[in-house]
KOLGU-4560 file (N, C-alpha, C; in nm, 3 decimals, padded with zeros to 5 digits):
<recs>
<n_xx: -01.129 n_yy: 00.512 n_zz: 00.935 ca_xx: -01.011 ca_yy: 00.596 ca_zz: 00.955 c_xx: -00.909 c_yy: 00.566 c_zz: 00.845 mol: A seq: 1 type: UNK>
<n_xx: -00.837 n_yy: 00.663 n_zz: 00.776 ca_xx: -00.741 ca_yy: 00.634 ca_zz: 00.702 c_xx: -00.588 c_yy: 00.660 c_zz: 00.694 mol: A seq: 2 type: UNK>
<n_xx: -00.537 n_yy: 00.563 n_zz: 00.660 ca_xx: -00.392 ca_yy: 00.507 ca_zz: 00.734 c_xx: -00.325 c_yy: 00.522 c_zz: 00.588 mol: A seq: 3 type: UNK>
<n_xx: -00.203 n_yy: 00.560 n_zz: 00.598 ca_xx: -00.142 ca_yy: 00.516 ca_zz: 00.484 c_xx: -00.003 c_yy: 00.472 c_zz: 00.595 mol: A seq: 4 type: UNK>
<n_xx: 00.117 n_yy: 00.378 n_zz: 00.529 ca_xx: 00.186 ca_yy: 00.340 ca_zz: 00.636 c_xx: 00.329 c_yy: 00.321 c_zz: 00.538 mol: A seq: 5 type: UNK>
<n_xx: 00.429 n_yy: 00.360 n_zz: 00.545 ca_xx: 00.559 ca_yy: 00.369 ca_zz: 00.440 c_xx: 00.616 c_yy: 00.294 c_zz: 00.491 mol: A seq: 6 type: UNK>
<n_xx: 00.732 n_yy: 00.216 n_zz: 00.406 ca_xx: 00.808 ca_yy: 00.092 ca_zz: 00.471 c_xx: 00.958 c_yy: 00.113 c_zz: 00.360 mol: A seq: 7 type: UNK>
<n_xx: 01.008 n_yy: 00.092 n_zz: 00.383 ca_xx: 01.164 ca_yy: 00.015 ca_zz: 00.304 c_xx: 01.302 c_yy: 00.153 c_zz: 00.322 mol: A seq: 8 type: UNK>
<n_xx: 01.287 n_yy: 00.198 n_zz: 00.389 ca_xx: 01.392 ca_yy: 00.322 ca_zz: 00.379 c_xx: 01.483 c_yy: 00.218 c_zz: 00.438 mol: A seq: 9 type: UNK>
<n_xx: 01.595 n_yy: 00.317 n_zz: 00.442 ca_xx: 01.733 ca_yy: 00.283 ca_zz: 00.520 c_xx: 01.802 c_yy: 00.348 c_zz: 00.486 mol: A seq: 10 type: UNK>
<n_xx: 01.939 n_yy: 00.290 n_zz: 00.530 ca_xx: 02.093 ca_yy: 00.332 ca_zz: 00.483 c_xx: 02.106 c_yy: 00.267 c_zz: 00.314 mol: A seq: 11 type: UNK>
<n_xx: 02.182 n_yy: 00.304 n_zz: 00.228 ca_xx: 02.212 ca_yy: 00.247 ca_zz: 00.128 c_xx: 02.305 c_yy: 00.371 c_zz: 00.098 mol: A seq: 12 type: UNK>
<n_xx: 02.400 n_yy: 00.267 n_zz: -00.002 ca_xx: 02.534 ca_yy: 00.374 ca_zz: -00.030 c_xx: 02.494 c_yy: 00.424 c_zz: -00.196 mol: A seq: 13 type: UNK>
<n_xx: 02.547 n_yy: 00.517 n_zz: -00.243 ca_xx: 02.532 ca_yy: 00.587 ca_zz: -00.396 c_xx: 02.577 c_yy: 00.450 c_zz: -00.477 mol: A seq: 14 type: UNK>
<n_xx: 02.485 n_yy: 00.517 n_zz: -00.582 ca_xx: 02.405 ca_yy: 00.415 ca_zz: -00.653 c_xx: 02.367 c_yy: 00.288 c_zz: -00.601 mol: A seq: 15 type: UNK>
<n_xx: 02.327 n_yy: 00.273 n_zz: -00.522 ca_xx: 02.225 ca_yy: 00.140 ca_zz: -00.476 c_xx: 02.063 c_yy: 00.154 c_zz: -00.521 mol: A seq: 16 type: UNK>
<n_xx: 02.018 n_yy: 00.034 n_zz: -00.476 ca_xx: 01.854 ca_yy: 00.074 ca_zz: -00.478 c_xx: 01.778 c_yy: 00.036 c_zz: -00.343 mol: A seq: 17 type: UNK>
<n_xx: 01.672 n_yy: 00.072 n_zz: -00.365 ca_xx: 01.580 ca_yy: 00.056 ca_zz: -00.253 c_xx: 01.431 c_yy: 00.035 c_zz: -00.315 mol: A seq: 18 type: UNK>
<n_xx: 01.303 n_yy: 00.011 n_zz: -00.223 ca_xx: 01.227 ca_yy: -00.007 ca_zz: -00.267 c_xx: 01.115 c_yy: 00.071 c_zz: -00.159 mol: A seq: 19 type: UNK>
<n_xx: 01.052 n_yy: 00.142 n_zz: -00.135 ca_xx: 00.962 ca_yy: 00.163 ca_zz: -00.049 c_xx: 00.820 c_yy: 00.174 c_zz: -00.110 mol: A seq: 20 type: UNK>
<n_xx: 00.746 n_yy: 00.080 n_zz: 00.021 ca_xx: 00.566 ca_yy: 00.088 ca_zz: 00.018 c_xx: 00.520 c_yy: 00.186 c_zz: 00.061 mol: A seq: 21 type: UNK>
<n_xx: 00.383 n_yy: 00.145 n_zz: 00.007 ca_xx: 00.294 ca_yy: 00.246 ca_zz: 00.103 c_xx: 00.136 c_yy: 00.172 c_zz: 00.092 mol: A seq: 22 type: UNK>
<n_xx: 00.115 n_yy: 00.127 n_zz: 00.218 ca_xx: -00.015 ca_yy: 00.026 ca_zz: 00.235 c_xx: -00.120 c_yy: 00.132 c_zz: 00.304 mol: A seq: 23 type: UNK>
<n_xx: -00.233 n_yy: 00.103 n_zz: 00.199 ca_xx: -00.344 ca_yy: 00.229 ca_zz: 00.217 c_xx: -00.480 c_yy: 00.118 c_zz: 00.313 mol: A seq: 24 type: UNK>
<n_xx: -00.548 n_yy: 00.192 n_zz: 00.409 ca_xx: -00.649 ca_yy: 00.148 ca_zz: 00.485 c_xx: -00.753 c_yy: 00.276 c_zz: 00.450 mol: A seq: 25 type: UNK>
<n_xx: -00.873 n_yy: 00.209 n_zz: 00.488 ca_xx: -00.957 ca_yy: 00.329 ca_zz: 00.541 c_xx: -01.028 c_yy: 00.375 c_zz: 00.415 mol: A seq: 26 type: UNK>
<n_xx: -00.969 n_yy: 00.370 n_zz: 00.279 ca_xx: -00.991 ca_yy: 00.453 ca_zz: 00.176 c_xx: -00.995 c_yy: 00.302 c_zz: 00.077 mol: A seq: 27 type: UNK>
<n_xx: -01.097 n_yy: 00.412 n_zz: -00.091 ca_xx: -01.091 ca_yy: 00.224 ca_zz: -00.193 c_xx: -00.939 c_yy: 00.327 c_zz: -00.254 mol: A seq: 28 type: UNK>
<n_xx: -00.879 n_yy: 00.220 n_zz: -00.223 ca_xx: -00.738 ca_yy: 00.213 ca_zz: -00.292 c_xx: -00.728 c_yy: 00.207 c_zz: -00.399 mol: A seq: 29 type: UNK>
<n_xx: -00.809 n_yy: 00.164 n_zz: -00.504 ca_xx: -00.823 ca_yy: 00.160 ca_zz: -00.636 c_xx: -00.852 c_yy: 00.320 c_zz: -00.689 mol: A seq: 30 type: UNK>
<n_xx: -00.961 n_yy: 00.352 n_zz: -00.635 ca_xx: -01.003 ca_yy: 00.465 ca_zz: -00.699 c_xx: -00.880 c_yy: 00.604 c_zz: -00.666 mol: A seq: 31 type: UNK>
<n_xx: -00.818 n_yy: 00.604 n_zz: -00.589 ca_xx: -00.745 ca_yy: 00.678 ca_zz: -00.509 c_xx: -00.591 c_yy: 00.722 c_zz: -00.647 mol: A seq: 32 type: UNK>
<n_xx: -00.558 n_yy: 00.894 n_zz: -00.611 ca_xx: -00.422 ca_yy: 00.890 ca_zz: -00.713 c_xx: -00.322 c_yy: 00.892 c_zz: -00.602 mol: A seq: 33 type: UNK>
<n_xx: -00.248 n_yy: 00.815 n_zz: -00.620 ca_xx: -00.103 ca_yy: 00.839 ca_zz: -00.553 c_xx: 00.026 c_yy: 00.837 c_zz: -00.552 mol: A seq: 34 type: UNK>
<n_xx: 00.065 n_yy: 00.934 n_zz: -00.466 ca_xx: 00.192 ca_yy: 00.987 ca_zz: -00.484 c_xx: 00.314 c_yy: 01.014 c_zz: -00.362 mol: A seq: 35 type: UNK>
<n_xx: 00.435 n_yy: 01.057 n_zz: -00.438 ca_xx: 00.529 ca_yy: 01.039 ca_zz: -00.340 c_xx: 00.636 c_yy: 01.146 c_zz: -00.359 mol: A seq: 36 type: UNK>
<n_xx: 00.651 n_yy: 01.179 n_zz: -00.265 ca_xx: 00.675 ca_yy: 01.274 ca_zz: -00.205 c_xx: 00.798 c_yy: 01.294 c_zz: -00.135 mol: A seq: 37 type: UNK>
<n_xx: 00.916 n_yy: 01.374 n_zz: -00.103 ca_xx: 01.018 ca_yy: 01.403 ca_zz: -00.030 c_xx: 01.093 c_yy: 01.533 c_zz: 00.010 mol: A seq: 38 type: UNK>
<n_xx: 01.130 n_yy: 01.474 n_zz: 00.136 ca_xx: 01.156 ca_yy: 01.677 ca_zz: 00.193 c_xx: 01.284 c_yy: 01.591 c_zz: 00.266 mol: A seq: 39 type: UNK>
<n_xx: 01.409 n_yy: 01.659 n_zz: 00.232 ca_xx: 01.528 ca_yy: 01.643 ca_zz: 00.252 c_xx: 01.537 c_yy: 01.746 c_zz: 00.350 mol: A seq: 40 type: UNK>
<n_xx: 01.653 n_yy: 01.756 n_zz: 00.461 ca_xx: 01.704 ca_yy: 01.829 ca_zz: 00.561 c_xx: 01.692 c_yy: 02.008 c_zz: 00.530 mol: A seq: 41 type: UNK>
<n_xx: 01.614 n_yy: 02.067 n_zz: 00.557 ca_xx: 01.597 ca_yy: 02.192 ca_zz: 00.549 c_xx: 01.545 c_yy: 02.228 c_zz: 00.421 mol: A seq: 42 type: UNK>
<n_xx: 01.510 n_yy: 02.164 n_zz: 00.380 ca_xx: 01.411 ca_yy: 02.146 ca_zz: 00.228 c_xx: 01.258 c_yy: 02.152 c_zz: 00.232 mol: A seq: 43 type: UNK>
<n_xx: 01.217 n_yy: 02.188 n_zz: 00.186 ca_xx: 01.058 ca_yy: 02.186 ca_zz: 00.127 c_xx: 01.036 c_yy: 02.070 c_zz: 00.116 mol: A seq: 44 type: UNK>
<n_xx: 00.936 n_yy: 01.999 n_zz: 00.158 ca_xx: 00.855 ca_yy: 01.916 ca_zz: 00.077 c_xx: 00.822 c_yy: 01.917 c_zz: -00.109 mol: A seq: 45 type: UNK>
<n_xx: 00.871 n_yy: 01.802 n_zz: -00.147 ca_xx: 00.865 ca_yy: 01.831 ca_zz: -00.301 c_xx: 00.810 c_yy: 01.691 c_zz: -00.375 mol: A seq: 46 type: UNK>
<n_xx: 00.756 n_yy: 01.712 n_zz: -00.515 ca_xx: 00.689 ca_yy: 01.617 ca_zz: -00.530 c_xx: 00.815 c_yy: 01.511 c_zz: -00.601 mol: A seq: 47 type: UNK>
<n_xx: 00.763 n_yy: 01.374 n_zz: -00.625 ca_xx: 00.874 ca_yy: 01.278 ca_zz: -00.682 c_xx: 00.792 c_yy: 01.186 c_zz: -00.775 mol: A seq: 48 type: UNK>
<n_xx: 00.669 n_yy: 01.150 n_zz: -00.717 ca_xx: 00.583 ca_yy: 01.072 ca_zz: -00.838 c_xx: 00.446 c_yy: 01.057 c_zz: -00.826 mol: A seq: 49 type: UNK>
<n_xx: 00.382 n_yy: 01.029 n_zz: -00.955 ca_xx: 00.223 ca_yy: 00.983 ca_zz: -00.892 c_xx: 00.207 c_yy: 00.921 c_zz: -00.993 mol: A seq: 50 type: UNK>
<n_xx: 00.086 n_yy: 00.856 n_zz: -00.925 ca_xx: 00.049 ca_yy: 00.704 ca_zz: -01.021 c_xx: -00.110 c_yy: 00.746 c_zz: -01.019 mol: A seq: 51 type: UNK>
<n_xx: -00.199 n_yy: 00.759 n_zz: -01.118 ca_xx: -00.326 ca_yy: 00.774 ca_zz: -01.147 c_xx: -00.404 c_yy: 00.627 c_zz: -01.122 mol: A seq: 52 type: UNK>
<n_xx: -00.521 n_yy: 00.628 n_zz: -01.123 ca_xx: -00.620 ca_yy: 00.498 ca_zz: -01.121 c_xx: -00.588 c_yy: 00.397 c_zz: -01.240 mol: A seq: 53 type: UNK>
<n_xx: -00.550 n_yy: 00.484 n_zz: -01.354 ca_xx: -00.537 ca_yy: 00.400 ca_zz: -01.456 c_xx: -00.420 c_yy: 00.358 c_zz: -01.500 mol: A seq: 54 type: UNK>
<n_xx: -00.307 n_yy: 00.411 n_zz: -01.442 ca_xx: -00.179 ca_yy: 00.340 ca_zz: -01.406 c_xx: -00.078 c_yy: 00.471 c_zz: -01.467 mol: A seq: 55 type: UNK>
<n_xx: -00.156 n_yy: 00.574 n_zz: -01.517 ca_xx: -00.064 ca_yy: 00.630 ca_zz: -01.604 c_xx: 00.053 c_yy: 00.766 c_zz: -01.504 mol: A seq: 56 type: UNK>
<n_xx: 00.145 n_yy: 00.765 n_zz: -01.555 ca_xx: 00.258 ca_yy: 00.775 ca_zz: -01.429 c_xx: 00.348 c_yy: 00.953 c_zz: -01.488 mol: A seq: 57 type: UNK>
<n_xx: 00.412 n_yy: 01.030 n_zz: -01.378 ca_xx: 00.480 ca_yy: 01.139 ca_zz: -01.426 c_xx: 00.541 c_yy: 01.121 c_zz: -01.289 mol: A seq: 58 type: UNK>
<n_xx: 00.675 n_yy: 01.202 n_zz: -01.327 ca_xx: 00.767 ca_yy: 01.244 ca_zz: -01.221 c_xx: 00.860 c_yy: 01.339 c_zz: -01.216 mol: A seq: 59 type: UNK>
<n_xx: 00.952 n_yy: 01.374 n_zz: -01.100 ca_xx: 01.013 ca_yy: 01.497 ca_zz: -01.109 c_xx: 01.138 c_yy: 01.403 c_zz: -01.193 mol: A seq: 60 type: UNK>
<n_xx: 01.187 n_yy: 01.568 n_zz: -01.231 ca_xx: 01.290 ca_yy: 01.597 ca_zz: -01.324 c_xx: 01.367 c_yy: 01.503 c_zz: -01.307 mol: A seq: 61 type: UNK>
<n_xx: 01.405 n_yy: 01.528 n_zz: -01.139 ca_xx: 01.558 ca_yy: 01.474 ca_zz: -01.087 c_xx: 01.526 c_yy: 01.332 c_zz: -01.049 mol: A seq: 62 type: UNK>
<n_xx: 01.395 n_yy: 01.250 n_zz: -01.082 ca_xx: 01.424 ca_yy: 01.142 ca_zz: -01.069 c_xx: 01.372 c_yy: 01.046 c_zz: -01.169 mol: A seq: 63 type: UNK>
<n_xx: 01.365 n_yy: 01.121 n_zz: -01.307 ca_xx: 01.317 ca_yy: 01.060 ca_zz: -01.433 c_xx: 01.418 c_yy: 00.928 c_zz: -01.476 mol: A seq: 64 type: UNK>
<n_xx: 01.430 n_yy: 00.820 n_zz: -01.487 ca_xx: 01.470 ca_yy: 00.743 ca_zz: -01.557 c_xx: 01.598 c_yy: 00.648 c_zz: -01.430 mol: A seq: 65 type: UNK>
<n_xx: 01.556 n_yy: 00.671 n_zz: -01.294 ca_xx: 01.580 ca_yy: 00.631 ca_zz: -01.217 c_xx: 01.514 c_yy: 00.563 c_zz: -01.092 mol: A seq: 66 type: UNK>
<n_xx: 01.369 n_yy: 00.652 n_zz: -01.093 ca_xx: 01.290 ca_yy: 00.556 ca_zz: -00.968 c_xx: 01.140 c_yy: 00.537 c_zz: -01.085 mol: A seq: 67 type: UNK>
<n_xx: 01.077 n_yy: 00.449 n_zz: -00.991 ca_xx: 00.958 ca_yy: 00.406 ca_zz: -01.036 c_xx: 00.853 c_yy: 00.362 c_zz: -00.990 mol: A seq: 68 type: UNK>
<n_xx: 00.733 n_yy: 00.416 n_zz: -00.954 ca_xx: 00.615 ca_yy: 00.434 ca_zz: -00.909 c_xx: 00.507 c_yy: 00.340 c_zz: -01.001 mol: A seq: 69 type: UNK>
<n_xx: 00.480 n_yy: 00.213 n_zz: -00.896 ca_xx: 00.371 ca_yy: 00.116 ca_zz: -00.963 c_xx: 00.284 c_yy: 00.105 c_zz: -00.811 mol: A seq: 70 type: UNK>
<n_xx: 00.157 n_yy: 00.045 n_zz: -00.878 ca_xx: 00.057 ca_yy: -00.017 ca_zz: -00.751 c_xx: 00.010 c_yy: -00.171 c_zz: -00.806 mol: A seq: 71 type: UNK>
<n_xx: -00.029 n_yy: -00.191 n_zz: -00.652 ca_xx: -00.105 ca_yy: -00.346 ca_zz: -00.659 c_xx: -00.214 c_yy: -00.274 c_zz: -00.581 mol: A seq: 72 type: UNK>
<n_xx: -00.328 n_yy: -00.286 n_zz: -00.646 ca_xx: -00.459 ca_yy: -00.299 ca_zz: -00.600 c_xx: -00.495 c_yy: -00.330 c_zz: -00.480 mol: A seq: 73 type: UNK>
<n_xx: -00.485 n_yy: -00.491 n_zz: -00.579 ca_xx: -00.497 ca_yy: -00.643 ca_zz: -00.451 c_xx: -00.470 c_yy: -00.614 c_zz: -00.331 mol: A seq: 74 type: UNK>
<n_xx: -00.320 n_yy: -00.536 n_zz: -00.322 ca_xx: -00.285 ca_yy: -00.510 ca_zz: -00.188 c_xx: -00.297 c_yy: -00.370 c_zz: -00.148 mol: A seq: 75 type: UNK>
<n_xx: -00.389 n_yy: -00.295 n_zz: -00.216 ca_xx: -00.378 ca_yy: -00.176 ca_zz: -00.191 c_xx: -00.269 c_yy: -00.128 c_zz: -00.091 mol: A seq: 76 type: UNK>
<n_xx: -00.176 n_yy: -00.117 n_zz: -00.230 ca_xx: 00.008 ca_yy: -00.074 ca_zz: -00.215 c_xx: 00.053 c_yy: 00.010 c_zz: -00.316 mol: A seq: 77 type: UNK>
<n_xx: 00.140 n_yy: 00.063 n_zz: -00.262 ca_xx: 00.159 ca_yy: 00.156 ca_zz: -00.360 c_xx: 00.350 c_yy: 00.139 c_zz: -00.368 mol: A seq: 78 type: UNK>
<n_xx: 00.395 n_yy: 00.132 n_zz: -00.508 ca_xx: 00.558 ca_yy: 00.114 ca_zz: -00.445 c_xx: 00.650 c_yy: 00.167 c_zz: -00.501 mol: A seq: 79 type: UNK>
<n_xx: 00.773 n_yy: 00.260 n_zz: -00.460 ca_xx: 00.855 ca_yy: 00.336 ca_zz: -00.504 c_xx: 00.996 c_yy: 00.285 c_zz: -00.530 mol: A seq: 80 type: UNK>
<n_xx: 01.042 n_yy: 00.205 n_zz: -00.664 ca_xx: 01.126 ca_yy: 00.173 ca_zz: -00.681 c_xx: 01.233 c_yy: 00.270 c_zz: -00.710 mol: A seq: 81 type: UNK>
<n_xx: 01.340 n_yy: 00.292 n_zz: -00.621 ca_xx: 01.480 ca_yy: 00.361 ca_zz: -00.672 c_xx: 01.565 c_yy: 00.323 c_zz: -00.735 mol: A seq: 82 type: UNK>
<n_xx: 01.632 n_yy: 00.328 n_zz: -00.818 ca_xx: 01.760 ca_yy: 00.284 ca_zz: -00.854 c_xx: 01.867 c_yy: 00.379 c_zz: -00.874 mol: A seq: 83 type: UNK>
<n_xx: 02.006 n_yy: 00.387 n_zz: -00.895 ca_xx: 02.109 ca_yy: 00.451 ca_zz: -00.921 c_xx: 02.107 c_yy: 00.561 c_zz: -00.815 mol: A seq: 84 type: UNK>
<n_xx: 02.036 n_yy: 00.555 n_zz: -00.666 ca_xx: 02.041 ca_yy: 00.649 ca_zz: -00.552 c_xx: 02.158 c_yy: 00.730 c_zz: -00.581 mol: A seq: 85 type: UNK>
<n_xx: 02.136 n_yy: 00.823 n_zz: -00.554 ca_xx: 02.265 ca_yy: 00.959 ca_zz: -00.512 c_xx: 02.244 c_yy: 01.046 c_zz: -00.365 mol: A seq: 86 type: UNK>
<n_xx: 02.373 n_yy: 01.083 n_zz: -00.309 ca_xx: 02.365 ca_yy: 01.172 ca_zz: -00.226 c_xx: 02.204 c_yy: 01.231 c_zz: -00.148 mol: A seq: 87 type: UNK>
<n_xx: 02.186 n_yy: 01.309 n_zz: -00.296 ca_xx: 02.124 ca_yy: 01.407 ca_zz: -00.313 c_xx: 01.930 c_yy: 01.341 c_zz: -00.277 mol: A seq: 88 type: UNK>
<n_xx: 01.974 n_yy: 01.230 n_zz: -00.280 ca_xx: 01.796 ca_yy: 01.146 ca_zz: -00.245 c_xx: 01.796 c_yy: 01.104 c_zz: -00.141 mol: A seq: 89 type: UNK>
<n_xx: 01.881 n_yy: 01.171 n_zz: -00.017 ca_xx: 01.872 ca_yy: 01.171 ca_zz: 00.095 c_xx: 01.688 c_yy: 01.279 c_zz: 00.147 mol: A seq: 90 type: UNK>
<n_xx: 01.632 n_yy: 01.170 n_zz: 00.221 ca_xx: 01.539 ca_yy: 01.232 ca_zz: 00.248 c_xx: 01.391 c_yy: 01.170 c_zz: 00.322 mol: A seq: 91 type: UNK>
<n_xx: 01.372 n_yy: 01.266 n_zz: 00.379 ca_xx: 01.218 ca_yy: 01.188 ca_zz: 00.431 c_xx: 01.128 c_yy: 01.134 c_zz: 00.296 mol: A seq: 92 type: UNK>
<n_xx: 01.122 n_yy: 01.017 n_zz: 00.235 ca_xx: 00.986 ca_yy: 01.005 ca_zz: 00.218 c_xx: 00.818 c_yy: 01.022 c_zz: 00.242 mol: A seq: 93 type: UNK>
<n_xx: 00.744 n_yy: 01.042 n_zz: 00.158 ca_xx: 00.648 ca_yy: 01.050 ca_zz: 00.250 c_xx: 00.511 c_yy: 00.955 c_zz: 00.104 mol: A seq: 94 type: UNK>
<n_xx: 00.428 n_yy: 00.918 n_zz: 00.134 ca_xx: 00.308 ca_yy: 00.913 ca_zz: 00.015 c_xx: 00.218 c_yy: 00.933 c_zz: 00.089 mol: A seq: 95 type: UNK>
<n_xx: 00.136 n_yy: 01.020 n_zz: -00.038 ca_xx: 00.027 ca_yy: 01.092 ca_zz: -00.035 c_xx: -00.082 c_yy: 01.024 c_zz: -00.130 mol: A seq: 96 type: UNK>
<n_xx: -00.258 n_yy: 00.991 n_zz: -00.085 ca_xx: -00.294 ca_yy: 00.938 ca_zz: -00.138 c_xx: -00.454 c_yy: 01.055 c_zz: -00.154 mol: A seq: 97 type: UNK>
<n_xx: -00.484 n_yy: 01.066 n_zz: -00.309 ca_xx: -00.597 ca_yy: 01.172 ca_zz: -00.353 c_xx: -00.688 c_yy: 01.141 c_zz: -00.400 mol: A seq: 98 type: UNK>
<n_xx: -00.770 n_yy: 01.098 n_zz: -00.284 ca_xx: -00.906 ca_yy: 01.038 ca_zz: -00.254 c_xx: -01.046 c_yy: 01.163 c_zz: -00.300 mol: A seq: 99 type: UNK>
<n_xx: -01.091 n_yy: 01.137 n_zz: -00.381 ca_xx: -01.203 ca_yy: 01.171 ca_zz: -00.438 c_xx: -01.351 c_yy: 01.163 c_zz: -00.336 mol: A seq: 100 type: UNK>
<n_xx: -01.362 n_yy: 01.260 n_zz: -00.282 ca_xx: -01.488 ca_yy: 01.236 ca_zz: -00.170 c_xx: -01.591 c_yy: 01.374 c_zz: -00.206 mol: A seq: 101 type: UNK>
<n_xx: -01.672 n_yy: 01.367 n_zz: -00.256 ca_xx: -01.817 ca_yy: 01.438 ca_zz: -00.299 c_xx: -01.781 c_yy: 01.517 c_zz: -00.418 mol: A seq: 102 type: UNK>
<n_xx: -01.705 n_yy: 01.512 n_zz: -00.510 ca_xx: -01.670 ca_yy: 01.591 ca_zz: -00.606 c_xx: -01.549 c_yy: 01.629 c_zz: -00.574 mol: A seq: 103 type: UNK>
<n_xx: -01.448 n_yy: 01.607 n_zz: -00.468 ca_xx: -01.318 ca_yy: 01.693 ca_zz: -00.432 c_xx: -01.232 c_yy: 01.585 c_zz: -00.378 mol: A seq: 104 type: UNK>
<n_xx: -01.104 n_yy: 01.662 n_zz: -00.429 ca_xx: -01.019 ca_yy: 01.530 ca_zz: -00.379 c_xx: -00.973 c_yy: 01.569 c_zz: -00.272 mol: A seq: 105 type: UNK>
<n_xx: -00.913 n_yy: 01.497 n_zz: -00.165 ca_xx: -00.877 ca_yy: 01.504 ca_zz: -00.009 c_xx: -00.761 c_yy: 01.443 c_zz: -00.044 mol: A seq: 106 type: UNK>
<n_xx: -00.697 n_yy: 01.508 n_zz: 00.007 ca_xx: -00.527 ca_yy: 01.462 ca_zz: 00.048 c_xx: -00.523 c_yy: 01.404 c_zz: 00.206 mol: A seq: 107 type: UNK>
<n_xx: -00.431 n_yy: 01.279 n_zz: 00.156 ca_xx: -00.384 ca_yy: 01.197 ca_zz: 00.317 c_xx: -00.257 c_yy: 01.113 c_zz: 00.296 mol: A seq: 108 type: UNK>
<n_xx: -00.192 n_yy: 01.148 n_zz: 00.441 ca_xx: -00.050 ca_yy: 01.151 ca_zz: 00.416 c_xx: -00.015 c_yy: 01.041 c_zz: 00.553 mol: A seq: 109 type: UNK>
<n_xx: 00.114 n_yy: 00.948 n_zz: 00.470 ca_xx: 00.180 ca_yy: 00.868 ca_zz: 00.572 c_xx: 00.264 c_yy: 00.907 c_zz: 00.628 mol: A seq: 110 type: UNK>
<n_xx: 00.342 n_yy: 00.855 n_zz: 00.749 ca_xx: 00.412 ca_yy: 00.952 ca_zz: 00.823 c_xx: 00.553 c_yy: 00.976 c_zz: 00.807 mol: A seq: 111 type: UNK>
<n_xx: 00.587 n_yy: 00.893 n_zz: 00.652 ca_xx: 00.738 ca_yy: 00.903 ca_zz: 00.584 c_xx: 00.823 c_yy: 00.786 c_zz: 00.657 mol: A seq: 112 type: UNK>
<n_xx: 00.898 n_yy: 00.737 n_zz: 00.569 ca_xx: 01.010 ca_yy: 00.674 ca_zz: 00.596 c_xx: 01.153 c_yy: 00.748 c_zz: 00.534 mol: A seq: 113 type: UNK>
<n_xx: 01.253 n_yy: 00.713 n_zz: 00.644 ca_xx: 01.405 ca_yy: 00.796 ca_zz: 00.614 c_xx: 01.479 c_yy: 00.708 c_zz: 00.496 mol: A seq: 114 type: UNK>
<n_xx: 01.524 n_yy: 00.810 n_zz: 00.390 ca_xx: 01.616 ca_yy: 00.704 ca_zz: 00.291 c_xx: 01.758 c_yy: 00.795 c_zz: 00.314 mol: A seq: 115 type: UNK>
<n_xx: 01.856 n_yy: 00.718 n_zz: 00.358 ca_xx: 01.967 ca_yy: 00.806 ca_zz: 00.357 c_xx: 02.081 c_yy: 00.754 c_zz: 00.273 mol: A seq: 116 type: UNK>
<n_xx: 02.130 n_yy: 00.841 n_zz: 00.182 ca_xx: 02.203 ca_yy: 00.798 ca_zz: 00.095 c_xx: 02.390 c_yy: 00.781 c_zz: 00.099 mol: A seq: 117 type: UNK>
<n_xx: 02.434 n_yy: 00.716 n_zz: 00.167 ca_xx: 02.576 ca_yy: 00.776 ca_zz: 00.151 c_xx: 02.701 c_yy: 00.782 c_zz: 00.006 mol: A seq: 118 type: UNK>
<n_xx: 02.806 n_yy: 00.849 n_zz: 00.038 ca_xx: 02.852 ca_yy: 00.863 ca_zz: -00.090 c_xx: 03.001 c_yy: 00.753 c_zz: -00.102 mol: A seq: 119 type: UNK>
</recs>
């Protein structure tokens, strides 16, 4: 069965940081691309980062040169560093992990952690 499980949200005030996981079961964590994800209060789900097998990394616009998406293997973890939070990164987290099963990749999703930002 596969689990993915998010951890580190909270309260934090503008510009603070935070850090949130995401501990993968069920699936080889290595081979797996993953990513992260957020849908703010009456918002879409939208993408924020992904990290490939081979470490190589892209992200949205609005959070280029502020958060940062690395993994540990070892711990098949995956981790979303924020920094300089705003308002505006108020939002459900969520990571998504794109597991390669017979030629196709399968999407599987944790059940989000809340980051709320105040100003």
């Amino acid at each position: 069965q596969v689990q993915l499980v998010e951890s580190g949200g909270g309260l934090v005030q503008a510009g603070g940081s935070l850090r949130l996981s995401c501990v993968g079961s069920g699936i080889i964590f290595s081979s797996s691309v993953m990513h992260w994800y957020r849908q703010g209060p009456g918002k879409q789900r939208d993408f924020v980062a992904r990290i490939t097998r081979d470490g190589s990394t892209n992200y949205a616009d609005s959070v280029k040169g502020r958060f940062t998406i690395s993994r540990d293997n070892a711990k098949n973890t995956a981790y979303l560093q924020m920094n300089s939070l705003k308002p505006d990164d108020t939002a459900v987290y969520y990571c998504k992990a794109a597991v390669l099963r017979s030629f196709a990749y399968v999407d599987y999703w944790g059940q989000g952690t809340q980051v709320t930002v105040s100003s």
